[in-house]
ChimeraX commands (.cxc) that place a marker at each C-alpha (Angstrom):
marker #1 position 47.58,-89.36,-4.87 radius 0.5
marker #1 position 45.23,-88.68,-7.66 radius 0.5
marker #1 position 44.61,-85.02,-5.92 radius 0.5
marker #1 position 48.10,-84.37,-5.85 radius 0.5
marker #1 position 48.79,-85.20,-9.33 radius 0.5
marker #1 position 46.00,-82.56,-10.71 radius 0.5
marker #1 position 47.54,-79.74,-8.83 radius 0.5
marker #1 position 50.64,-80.58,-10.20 radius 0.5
marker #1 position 49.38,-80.81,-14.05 radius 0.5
marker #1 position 46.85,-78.17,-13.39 radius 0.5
marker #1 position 47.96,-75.20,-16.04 radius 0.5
marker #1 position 49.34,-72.08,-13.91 radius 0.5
marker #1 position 46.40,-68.86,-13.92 radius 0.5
marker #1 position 47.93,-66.16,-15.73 radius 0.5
marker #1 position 48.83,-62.90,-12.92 radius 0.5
marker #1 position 45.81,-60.48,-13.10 radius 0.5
marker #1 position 48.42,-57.53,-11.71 radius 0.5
marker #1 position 49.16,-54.75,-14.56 radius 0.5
marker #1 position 52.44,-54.69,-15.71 radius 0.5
marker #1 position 54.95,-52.14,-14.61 radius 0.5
marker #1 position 54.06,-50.88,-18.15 radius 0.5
marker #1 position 50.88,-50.34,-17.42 radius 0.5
marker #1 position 51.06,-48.38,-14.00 radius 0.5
marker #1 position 53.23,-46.11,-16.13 radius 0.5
marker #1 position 50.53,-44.77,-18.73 radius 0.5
marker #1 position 48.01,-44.48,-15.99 radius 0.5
marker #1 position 50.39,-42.58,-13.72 radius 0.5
marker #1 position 51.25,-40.52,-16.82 radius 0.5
marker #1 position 47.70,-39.92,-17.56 radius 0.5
marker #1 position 46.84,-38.94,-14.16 radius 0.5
marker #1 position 49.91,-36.43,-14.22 radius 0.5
marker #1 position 48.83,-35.12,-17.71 radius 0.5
marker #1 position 44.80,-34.20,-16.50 radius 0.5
marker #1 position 45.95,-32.96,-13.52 radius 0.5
marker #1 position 48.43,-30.36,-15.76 radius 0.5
marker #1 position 45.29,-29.48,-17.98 radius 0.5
marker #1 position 43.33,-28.42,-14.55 radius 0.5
marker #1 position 45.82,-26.69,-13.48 radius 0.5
marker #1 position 46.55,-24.81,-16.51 radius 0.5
marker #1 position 42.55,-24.17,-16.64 radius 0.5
marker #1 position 42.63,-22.36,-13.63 radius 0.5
marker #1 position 45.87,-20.21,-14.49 radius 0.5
marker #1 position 44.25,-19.60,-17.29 radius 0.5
marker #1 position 40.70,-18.49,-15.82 radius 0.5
marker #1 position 43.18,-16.59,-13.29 radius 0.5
marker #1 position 44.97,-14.81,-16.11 radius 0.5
marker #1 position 41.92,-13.93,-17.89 radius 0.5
marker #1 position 40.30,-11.66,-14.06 radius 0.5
marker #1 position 43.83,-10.41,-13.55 radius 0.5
marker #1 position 43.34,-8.67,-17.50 radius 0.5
marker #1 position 39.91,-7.50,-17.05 radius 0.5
marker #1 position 41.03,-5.52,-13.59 radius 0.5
marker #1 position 44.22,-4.44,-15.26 radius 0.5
marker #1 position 41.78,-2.91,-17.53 radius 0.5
marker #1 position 40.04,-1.29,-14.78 radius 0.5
marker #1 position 43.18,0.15,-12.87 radius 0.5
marker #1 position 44.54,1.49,-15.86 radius 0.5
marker #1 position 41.11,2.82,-16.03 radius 0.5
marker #1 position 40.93,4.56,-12.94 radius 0.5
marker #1 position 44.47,6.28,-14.03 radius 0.5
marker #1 position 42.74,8.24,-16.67 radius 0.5
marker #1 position 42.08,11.77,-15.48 radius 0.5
marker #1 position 37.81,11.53,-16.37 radius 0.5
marker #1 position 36.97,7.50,-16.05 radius 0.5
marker #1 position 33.62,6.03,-14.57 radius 0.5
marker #1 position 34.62,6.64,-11.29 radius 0.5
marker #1 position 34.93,10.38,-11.88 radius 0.5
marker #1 position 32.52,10.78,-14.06 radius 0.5
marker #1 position 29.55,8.95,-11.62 radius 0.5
marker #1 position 31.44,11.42,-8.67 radius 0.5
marker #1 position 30.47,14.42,-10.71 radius 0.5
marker #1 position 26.76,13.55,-10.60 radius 0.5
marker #1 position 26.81,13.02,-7.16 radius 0.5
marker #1 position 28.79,16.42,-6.31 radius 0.5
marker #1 position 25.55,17.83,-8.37 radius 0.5
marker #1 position 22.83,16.14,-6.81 radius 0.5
marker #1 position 24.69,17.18,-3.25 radius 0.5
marker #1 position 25.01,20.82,-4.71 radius 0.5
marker #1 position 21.15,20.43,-5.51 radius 0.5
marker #1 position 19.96,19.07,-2.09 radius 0.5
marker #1 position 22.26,21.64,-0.14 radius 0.5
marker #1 position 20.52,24.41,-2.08 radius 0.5
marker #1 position 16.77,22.89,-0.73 radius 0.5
marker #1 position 17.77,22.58,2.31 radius 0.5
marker #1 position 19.08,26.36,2.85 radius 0.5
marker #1 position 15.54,27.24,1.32 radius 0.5
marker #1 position 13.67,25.35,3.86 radius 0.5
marker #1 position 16.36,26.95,6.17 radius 0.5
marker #1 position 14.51,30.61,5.38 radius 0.5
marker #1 position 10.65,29.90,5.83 radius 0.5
marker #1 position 8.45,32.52,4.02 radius 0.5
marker #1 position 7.56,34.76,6.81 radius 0.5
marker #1 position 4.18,35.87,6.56 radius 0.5
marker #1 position 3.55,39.36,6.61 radius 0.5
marker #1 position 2.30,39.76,9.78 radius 0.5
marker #1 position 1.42,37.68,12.72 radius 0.5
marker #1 position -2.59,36.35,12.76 radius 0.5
marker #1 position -4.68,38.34,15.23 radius 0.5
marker #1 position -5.03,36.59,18.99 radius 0.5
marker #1 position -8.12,35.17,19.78 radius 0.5
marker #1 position -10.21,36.57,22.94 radius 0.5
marker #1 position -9.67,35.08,26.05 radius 0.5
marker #1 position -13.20,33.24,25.68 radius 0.5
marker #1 position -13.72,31.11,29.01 radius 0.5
marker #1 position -14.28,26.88,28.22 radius 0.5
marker #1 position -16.49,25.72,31.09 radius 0.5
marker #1 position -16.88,21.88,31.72 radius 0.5
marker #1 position -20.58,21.51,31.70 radius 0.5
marker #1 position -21.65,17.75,32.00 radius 0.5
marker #1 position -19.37,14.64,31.47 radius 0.5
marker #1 position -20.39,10.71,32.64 radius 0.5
marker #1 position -17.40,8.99,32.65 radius 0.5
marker #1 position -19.29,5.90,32.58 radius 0.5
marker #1 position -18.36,3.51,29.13 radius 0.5
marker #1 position -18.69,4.48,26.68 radius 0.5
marker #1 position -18.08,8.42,28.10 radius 0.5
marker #1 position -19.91,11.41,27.09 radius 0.5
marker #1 position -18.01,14.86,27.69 radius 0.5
marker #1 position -19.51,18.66,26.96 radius 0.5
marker #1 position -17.59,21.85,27.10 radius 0.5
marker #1 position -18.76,24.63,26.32 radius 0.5
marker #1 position -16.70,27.95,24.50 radius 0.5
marker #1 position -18.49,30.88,25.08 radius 0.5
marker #1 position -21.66,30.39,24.53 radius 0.5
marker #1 position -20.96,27.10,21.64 radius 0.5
marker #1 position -21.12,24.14,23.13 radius 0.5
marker #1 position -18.81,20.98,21.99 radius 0.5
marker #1 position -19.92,17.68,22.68 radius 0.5
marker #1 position -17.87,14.34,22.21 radius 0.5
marker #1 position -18.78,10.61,23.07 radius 0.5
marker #1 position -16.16,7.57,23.09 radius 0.5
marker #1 position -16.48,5.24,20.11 radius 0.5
marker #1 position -15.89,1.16,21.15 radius 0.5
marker #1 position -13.93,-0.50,18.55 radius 0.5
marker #1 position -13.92,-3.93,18.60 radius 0.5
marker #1 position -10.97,-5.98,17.16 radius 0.5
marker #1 position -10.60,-9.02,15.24 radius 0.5
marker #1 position -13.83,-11.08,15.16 radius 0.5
marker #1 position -14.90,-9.43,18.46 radius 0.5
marker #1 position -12.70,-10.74,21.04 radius 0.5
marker #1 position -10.43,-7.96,21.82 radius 0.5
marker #1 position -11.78,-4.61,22.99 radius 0.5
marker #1 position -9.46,-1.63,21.53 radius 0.5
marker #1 position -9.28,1.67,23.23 radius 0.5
marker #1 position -12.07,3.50,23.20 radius 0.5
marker #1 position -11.42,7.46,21.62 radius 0.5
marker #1 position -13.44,10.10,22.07 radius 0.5
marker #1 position -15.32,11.17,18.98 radius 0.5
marker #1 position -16.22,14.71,18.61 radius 0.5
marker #1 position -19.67,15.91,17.30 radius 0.5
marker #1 position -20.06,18.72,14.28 radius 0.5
marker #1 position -19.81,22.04,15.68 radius 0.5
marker #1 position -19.10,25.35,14.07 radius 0.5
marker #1 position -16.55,27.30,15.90 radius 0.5
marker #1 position -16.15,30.50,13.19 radius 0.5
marker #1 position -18.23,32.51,15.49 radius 0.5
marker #1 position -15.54,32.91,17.71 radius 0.5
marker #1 position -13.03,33.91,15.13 radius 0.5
marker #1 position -12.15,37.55,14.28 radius 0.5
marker #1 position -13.90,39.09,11.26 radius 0.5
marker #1 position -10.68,40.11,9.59 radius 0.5
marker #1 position -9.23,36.53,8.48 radius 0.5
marker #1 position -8.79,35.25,5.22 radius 0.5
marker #1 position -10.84,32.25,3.93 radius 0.5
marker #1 position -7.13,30.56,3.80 radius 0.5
marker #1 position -6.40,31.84,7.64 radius 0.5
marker #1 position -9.87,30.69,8.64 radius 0.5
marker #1 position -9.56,27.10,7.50 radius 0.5
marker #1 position -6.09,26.76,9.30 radius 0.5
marker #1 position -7.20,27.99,12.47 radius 0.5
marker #1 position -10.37,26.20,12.39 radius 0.5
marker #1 position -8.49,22.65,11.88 radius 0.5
marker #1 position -6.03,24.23,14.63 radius 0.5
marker #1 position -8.89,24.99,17.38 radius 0.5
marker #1 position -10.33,21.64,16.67 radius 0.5
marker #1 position -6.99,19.91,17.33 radius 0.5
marker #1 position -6.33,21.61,20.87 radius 0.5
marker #1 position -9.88,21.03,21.76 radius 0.5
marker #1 position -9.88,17.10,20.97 radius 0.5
marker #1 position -6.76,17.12,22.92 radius 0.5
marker #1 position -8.61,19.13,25.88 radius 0.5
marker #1 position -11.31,17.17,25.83 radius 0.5
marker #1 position -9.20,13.43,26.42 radius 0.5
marker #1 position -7.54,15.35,29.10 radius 0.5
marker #1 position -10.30,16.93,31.13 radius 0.5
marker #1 position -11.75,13.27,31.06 radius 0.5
marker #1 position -8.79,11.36,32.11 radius 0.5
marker #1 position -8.17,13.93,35.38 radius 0.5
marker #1 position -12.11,13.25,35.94 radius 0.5
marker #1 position -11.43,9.20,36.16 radius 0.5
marker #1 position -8.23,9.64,38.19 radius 0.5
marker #1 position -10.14,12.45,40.47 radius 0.5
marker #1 position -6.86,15.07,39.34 radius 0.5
marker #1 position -7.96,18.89,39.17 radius 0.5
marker #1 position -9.19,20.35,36.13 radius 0.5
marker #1 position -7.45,23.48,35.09 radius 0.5
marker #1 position -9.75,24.75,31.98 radius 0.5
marker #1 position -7.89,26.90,29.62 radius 0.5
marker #1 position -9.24,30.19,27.53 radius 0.5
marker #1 position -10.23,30.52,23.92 radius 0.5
marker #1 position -7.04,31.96,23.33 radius 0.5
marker #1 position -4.57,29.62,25.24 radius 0.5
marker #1 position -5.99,26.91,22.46 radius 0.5
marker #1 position -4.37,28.43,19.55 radius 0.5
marker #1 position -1.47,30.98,19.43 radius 0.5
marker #1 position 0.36,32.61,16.50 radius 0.5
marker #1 position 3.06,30.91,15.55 radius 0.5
marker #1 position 5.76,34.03,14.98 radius 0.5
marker #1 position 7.68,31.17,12.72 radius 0.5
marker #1 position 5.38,30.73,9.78 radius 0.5
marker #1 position 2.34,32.92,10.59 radius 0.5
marker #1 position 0.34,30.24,11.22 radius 0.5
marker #1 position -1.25,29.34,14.57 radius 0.5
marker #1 position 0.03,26.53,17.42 radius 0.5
marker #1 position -1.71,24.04,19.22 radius 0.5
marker #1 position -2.46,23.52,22.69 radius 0.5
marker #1 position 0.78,21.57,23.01 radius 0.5
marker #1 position 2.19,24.39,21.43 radius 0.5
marker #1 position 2.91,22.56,18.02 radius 0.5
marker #1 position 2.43,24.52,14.76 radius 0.5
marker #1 position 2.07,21.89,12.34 radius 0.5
marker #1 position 3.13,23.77,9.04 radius 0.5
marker #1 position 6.42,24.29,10.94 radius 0.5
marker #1 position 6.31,20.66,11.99 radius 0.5
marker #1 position 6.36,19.64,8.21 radius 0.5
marker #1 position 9.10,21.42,7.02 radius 0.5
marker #1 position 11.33,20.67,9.63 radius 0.5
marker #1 position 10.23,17.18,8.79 radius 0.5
marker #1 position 11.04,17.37,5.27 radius 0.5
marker #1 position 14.22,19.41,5.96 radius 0.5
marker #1 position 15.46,16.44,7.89 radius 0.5
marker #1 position 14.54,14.21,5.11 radius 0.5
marker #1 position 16.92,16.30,2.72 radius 0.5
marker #1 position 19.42,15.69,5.47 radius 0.5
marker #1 position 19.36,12.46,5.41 radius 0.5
marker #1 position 19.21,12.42,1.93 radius 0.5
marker #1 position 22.76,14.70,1.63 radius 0.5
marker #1 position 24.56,12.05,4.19 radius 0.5
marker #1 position 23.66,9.42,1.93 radius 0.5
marker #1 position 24.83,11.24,-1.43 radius 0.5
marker #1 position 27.76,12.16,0.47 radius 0.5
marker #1 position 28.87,9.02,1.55 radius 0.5
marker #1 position 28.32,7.04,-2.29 radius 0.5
marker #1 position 30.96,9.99,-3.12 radius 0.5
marker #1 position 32.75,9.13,-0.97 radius 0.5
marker #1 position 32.84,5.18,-1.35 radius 0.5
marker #1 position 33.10,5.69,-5.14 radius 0.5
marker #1 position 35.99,8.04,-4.44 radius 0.5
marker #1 position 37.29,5.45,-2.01 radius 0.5
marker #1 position 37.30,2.87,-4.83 radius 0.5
marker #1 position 38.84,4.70,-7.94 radius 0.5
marker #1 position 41.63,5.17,-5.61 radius 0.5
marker #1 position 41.87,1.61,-4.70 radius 0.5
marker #1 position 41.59,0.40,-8.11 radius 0.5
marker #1 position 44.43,2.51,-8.99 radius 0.5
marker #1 position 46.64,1.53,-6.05 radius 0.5
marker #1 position 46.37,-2.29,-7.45 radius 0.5
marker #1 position 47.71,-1.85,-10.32 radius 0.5
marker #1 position 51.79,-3.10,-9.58 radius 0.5
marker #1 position 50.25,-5.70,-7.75 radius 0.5
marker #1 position 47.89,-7.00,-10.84 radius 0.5
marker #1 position 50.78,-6.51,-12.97 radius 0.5
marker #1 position 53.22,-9.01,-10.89 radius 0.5
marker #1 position 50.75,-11.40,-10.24 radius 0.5
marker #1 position 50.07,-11.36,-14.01 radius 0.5
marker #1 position 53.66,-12.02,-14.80 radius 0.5
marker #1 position 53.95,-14.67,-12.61 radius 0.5
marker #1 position 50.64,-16.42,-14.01 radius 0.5
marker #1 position 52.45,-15.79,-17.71 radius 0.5
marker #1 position 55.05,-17.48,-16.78 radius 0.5
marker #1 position 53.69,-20.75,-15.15 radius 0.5
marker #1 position 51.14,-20.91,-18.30 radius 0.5
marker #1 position 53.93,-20.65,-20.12 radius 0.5
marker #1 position 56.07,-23.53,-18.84 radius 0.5
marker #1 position 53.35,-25.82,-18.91 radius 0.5
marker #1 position 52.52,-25.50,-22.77 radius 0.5
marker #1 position 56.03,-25.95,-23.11 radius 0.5
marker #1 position 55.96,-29.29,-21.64 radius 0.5
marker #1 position 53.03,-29.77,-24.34 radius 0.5
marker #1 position 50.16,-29.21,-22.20 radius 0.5
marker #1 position 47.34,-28.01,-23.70 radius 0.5
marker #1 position 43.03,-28.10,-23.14 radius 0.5
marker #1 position 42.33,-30.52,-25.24 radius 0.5
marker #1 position 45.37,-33.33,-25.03 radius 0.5
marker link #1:1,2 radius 0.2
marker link #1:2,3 radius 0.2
marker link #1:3,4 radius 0.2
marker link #1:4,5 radius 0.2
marker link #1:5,6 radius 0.2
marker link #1:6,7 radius 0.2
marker link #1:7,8 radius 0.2
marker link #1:8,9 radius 0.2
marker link #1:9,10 radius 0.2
marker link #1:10,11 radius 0.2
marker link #1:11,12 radius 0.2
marker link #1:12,13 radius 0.2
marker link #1:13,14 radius 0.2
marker link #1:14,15 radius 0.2
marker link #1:15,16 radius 0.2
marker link #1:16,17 radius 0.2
marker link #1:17,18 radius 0.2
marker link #1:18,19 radius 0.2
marker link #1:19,20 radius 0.2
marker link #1:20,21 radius 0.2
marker link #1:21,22 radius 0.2
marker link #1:22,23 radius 0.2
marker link #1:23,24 radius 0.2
marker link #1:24,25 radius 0.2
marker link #1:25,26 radius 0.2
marker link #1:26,27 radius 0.2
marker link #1:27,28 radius 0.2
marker link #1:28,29 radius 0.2
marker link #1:29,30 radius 0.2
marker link #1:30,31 radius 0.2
marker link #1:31,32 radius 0.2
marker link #1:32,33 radius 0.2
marker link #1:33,34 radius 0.2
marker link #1:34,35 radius 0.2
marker link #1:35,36 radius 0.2
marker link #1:36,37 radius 0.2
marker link #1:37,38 radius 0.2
marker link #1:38,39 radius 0.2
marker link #1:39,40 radius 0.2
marker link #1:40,41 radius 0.2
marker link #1:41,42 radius 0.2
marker link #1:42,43 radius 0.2
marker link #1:43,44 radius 0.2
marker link #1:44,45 radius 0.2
marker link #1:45,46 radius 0.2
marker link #1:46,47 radius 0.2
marker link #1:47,48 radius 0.2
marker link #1:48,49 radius 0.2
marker link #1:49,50 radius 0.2
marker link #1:50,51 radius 0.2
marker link #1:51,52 radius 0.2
marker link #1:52,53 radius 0.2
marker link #1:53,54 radius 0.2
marker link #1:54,55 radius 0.2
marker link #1:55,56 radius 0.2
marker link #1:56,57 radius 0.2
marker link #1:57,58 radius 0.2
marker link #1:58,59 radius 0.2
marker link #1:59,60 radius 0.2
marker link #1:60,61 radius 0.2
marker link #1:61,62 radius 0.2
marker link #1:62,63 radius 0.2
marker link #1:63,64 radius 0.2
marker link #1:64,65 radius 0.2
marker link #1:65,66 radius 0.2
marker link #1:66,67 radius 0.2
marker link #1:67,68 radius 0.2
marker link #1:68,69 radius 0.2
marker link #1:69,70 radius 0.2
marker link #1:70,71 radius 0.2
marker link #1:71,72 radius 0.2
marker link #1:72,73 radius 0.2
marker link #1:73,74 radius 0.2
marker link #1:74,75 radius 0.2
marker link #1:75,76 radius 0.2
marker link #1:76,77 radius 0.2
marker link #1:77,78 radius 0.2
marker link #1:78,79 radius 0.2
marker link #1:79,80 radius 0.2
marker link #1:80,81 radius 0.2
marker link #1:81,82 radius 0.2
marker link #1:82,83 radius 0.2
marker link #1:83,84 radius 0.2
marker link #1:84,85 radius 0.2
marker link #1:85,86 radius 0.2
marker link #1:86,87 radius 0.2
marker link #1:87,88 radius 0.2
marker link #1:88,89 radius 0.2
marker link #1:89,90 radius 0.2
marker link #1:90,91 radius 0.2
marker link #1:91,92 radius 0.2
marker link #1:92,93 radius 0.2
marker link #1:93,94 radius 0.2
marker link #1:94,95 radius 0.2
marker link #1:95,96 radius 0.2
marker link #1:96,97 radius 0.2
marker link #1:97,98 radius 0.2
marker link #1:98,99 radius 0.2
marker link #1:99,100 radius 0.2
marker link #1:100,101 radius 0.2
marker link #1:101,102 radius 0.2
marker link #1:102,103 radius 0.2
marker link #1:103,104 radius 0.2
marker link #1:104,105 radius 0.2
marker link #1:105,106 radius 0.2
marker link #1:106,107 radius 0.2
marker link #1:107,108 radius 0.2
marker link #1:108,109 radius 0.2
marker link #1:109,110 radius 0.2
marker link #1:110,111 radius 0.2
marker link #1:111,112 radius 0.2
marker link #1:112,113 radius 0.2
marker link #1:113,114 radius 0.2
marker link #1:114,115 radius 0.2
marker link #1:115,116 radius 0.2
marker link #1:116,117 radius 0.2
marker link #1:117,118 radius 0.2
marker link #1:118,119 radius 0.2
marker link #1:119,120 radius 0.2
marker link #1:120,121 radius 0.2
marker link #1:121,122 radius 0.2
marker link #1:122,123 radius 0.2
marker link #1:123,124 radius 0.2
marker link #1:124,125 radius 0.2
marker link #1:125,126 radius 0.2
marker link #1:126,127 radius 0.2
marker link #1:127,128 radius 0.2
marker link #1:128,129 radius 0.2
marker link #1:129,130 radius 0.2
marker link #1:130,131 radius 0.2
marker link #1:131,132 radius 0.2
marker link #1:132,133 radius 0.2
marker link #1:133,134 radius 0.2
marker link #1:134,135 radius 0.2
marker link #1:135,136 radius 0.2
marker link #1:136,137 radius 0.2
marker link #1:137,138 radius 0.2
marker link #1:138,139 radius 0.2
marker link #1:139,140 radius 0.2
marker link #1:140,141 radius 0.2
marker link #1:141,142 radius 0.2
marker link #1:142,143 radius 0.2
marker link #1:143,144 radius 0.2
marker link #1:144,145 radius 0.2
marker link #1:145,146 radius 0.2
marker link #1:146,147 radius 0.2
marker link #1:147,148 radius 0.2
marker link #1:148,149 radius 0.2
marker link #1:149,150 radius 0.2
marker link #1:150,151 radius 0.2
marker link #1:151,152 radius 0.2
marker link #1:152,153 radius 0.2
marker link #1:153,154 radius 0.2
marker link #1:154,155 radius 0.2
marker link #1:155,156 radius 0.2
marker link #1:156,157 radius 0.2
marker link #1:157,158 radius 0.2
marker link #1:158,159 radius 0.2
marker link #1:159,160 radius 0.2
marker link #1:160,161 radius 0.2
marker link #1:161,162 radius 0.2
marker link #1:162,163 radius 0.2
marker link #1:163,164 radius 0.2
marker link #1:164,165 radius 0.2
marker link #1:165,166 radius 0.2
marker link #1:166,167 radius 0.2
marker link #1:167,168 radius 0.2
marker link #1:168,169 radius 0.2
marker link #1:169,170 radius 0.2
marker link #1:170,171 radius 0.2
marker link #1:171,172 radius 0.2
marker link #1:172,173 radius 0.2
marker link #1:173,174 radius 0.2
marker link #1:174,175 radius 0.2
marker link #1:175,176 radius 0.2
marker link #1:176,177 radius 0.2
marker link #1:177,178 radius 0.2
marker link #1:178,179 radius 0.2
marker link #1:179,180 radius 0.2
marker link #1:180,181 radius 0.2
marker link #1:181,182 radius 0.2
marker link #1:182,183 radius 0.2
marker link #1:183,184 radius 0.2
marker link #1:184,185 radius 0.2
marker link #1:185,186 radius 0.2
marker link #1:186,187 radius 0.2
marker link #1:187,188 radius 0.2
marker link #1:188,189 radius 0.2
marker link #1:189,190 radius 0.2
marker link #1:190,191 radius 0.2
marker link #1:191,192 radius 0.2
marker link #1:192,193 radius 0.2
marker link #1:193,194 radius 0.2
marker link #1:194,195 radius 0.2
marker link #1:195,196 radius 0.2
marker link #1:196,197 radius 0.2
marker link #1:197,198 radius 0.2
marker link #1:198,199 radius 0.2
marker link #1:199,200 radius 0.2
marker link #1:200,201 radius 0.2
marker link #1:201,202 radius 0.2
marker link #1:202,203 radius 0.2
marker link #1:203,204 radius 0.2
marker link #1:204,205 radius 0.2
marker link #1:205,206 radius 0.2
marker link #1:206,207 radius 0.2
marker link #1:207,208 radius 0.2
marker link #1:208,209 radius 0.2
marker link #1:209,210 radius 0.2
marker link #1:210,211 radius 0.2
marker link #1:211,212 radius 0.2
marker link #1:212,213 radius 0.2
marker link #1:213,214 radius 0.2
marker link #1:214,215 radius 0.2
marker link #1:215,216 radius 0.2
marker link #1:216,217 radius 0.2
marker link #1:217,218 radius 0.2
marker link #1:218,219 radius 0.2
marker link #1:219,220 radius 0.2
marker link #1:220,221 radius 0.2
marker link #1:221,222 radius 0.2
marker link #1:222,223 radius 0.2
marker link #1:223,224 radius 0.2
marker link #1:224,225 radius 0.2
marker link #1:225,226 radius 0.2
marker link #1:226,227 radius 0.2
marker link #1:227,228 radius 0.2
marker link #1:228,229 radius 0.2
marker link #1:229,230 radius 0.2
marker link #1:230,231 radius 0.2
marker link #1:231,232 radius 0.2
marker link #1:232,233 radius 0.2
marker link #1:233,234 radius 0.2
marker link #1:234,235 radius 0.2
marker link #1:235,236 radius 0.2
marker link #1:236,237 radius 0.2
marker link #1:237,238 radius 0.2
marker link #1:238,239 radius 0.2
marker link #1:239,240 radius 0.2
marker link #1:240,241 radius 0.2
marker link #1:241,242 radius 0.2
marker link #1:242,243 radius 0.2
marker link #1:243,244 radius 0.2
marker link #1:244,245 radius 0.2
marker link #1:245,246 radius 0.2
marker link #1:246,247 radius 0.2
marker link #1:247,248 radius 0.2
marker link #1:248,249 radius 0.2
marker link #1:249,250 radius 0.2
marker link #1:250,251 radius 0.2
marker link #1:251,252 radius 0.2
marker link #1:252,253 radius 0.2
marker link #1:253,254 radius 0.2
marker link #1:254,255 radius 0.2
marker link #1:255,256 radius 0.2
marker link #1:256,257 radius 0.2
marker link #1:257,258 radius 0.2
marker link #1:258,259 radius 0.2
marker link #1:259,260 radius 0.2
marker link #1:260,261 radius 0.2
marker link #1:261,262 radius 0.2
marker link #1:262,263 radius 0.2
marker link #1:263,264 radius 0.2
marker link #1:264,265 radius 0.2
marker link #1:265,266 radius 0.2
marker link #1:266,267 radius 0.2
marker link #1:267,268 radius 0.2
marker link #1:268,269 radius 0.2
marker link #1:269,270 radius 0.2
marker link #1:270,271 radius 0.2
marker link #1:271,272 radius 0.2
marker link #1:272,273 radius 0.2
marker link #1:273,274 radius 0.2
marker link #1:274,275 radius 0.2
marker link #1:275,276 radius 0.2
marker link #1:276,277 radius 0.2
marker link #1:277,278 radius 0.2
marker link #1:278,279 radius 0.2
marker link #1:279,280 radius 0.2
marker link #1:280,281 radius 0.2
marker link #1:281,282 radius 0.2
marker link #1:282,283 radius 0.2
marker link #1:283,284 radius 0.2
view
């Protein structure tokens, strides 16, 4: 009885629920900062819609960025097209360089054991090379071995009437053809292939290009080279050509945009605009 009587006189616990009155102002306020967000981001919208108004009304203009960065290009193209009809028209020399005499190359002792030794001789100059044994990293991996040539002096063989210039470029030629000779007499010796010994004069031949001579693969460097720079001012034109293009491209895309901006800018006006007149602002 005594239990009963206390929860009857027991004071009532006031209700911890908000009032209607109070789920109104937070409801409000949640309404209001969503408003400011959204007019933050209509306003960070309206602000890149003017800066690429700016630019398409750029791009109208008859000389704008776009034009003006074109025009160096078309120069630097004009430029590049100009080298490249230069290295089009090598500087023929006057005359081709004499022949060399047909000046047998006799294979006169080789042991093809490792490392290799190999001896030809030219005429009467003989031309020895050995292989060289490279070792790799720390000594565990053996590289291919090359053959190494030994100082000779070829100029003997060369005709009296060459310039100092002539002699140095056939003397690096010769030396080419005969390093290249030399790895291929001794790989037909290991694989027991015939050995078909070329002259003097099948080692270098005048090139009727540059007046220089060719190799025993029949390769004149100095023409080599300037077909390889020729190709670099190729490549070197597509590129210019195609930022031209692509800056071309753009101007006229920029320019295109412009209605577009324009609309969307109204319509971004005109949603700012209805939600300051509700009273919406940053800082409420």
């Amino acid at each position: 009885m005594l239990r009963w009587f206390r929860r009857r006189h027991e004071p009532t616990q006031p209700d911890q629920r908000p009032s209607p009155s109070h789920d109104g102002d937070a409801e409000q306020a949640y309404i209001r900062e969503a408003e400011r967000r959204r007019l933050r981001r209509l306003l960070q919208q309206q602000a890149e819609l003017q800066y690429d108004r700016e630019q398409a009304l750029e791009a109208q203009k008859p000389s704008n960025r776009w034009t003006v960065r074109a025009a160096e290009l078309e120069a630097a193209i004009a430029q590049v097209e100009a080298d490249i009809k230069q290295w089009d028209q090598p500087q023929r020399a006057p005359s081709p360089p004499p022949e060399l005499p047909p000046v047998p190359i006799q294979l006169i002792a080789c042991d093809t054991t490792a490392p290799a030794t190999l001896t030809l001789v030219i005429g009467t100059i003989p031309c020895t090379w050995h292989e060289a044994i490279d070792w790799a990293e720390r000594g565990h991996q053996l590289a291919p071995a090359q053959l190494v040539r030994d100082e000779v002096d070829l100029s003997p063989l060369f005709p009296t009437d060459l310039t100092e210039d002539q002699r140095t470029t056939l003397s690096e030629r010769l030396l080419t053809s005969l390093d290249l000779l030399a790895t291929a007499v001794l790989q037909a010796i290991r694989e027991q292939q015939p050995i078909d010994l070329p002259t003097l004069s099948s080692l270098v031949r005048p090139c009727p290009v540059c007046g220089g001579w060719r190799d025993l693969h029949d390769h004149c460097p100095t023409c080599l080279t300037r077909e390889r720079h020729r190709q670099q001012l190729v490549s070197e034109l597509r590129r210019l050509r195609k930022e031209r293009d692509a800056v071309l491209s753009d101007m006229a895309r920029t320019r295109d945009r412009l209605p577009i901006i324009e609309r969307q800018l109204r319509e971004i006006e005109t949603d700012i605009a209805a939600l300051q007149a509700k009273g919406v602002t940053l800082e409420n």
